[in-house]
C-alpha positions, 0 to 999 in steps of 0.5 A: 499495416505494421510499420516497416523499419529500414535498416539502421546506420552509424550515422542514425545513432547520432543524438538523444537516443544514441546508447539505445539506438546503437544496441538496435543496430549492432544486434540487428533489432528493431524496436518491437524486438526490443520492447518484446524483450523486455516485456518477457523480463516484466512477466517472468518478474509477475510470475515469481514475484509471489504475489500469485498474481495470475492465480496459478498456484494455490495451498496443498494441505499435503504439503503444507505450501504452495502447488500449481492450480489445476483448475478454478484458479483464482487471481492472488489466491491464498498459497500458506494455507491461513484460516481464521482463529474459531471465534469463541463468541460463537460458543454460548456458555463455552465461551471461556470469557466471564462477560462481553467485555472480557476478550482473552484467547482466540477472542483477540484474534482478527475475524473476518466482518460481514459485508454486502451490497444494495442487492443483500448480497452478504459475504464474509471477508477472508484475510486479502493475500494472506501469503505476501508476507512469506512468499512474495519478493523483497528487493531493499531488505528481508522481511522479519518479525520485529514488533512485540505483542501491543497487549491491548487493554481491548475494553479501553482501547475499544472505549478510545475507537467510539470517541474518536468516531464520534468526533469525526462524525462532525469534523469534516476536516477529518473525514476528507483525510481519511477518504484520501488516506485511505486510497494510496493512488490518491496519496501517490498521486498528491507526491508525484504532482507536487515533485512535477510541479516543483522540479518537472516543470521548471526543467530542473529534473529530466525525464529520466530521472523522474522515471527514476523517481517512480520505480524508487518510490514504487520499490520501497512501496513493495518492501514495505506491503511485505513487512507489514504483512508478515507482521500482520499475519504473525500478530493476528490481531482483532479490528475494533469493530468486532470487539465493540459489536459484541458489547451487543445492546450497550447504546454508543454515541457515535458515528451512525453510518450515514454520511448525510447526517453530520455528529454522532447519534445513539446506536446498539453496539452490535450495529458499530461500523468504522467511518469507512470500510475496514480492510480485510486484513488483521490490524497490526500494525497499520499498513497505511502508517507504514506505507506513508513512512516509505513515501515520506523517507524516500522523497526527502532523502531523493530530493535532498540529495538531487536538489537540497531540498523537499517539497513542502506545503503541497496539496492534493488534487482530491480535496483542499487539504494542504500538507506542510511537508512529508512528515506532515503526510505521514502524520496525517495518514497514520492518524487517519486511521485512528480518526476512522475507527480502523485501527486502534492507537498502537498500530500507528507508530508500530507500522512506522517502526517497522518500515522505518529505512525502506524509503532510504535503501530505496534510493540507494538502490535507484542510485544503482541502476544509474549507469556510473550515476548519471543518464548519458543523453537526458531530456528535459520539459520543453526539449524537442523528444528525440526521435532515436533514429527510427524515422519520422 
């Protein structure tokens, strides 16, 4: 059965959880009308955060943009109506290129790469929200375009891709960071283990304010997804691995594809693969530079402005690798990139630079949800958890 809750009194309001207690009792909630509240806030936020979260709109050629889904709606679908560039390396003879190794026009545009599973079901990536970029909802800053064509030397720069392959093929230093780097729960989960471990458990930071911590970090995060993919979808950009597998019968010293064999061996470039799976999205600049960047800015400045320090030589939970300090983070994620063959060089320090500030504006922007910047009735580690009155 549902717990029945007795009415409030002044005198219940008393102690850790006074200022929310004492809005249950002057407006005659309780708290299951209190938590429904606020729930309703959280799913109007999803609903016009314009992610497409529910899958309840979709692009209409009519109008060129986003319409409600009237059926056989599809969660995060497209809304801006994106499509691929025509390949020209399907066009035999009419391909305006001299030779494979020529890459002009729509060649160096992103297309999407075959994947499958063990059962051979194969399928053709589609750029994943291709609509973030424009539509979806900012809250440190307007996303805008700001980078320049890199101009890739594509033949050179593919040329770089295969050697830093082929040595990660034998470097299992490497491989390690990149299978961590690659998953931002895992990157998350290495930053928010070592604050707790640094300022939670020694009852230095508050519930509160570590709460604090996780919706700053989770801001800039946002922010920065968005950025990127404005960039990414204005660019528009080729993956090295469809670049190399056109070189068809050329023999690579590389990476084989299988995990269980440690150095490179000889394969045909039209069987080229990435250490692990290429996103599908185009490639600049790099997410994973960015993202990193965010984490990076806004965990030193939040730390160095609460405690006069930030974390430095912290691990992570998935492998040995210790990281000196947060720079060392960034620097670790965007290169990992490069080291799996993702991403070709430019694409590091672009997605740094464009998401540069966001980590700051963050705290700023945590700061002003504080009331008058400090939390009236805070609780930290080893404090007895207040009951706010509500029984037992």
């Amino acid at each position: 059965m549902p717990r029945v809750y007795a009415p409030l009194s002044k005198k219940s309001c008393d102690g850790g959880c006074a200022d929310i207690c004492g809005i249950v009792v002057n407006s005659s909630y309780n708290p299951y009308t209190l938590g429904g509240y606020f729930g309703v806030l959280v799913r109007n936020y999803f609903d016009q955060d314009g992610f497409n979260t529910l899958g309840d709109m979709t692009y209409g050629r009519a109008v060129d943009g986003p319409v409600p889904c009237s059926g056989n709606c599809r969660k995060h679908q497209d809304t801006s109506g994106y499509a691929p560039r025509p390949n020209p390396r399907d066009l035999g003879d009419m391909n305006p290129d001299m030779n494979k190794y020529d890459c002009t026009g729509d060649c160096r545009r992103w297309q999407p790469l075959q994947e499958g599973d063990d059962n051979g079901n194969l399928v053709e990536q589609e750029f994943v929200a291709a609509h973030i970029g424009d539509y979806a909802k900012t809250y440190l800053r307007n996303a805008t375009i700001s980078l320049e064509d890199p101009e890739y030397d594509l033949y050179t720069a593919s040329l770089q891709v295969i050697e830093e392959v082929n040595a990660t093929s034998s470097d299992s230093y490497k491989k390690a960071a990149i299978n961590m780097m690659d998953d931002k729960l895992k990157v998350r989960r290495a930053i928010q283990d070592a604050v707790t471990a640094e300022l939670y458990d020694s009852g230095e930071m508050s519930f509160q304010e570590y709460t604090m911590f996780l919706i700053g970090i989770s801001t800039a995060e946002i922010d920065g997804l968005v950025q990127a993919w404005k960039e990414k979808r204005y660019h528009d950009l080729v993956r090295p691995t469809t670049v190399i597998k056109h070189w068809d019968d050329d023999i690579l010293n590389t990476f084989s594809g299988d995990r269980n064999v440690d150095g490179p061996v000889d394969i045909a470039a039209r069987d080229f693969e990435a250490f692990i799976r290429v996103m599908p999205h185009p490639e600049f600049p790099s997410g994973s530079s960015c993202l990193c960047t965010t984490y990076q800015e806004f965990t030193d400045k939040w730390m160095m402005d609460r405690y006069n320090r930030t974390l430095e030589n912290f691990g992570s939970f998935y492998n040995n690798i210790v990281f000196e300090d947060m720079h060392d983070l960034r620097e670790i994620c965007g290169q990992s990139r490069i080291w799996g063959g993702m991403h070709y060089p430019e694409s590091v320090p672009a997605g740094e630079q464009v998401c540069t500030g966001l980590g700051e504006l963050a705290v700023t922007w945590s700061d002003s949800l504080k009331n008058g910047g400090t939390f009236p009735n805070e609780f930290f580690k080893g404090d007895t958890v207040p009951s706010c009155g509500y029984g037992n």
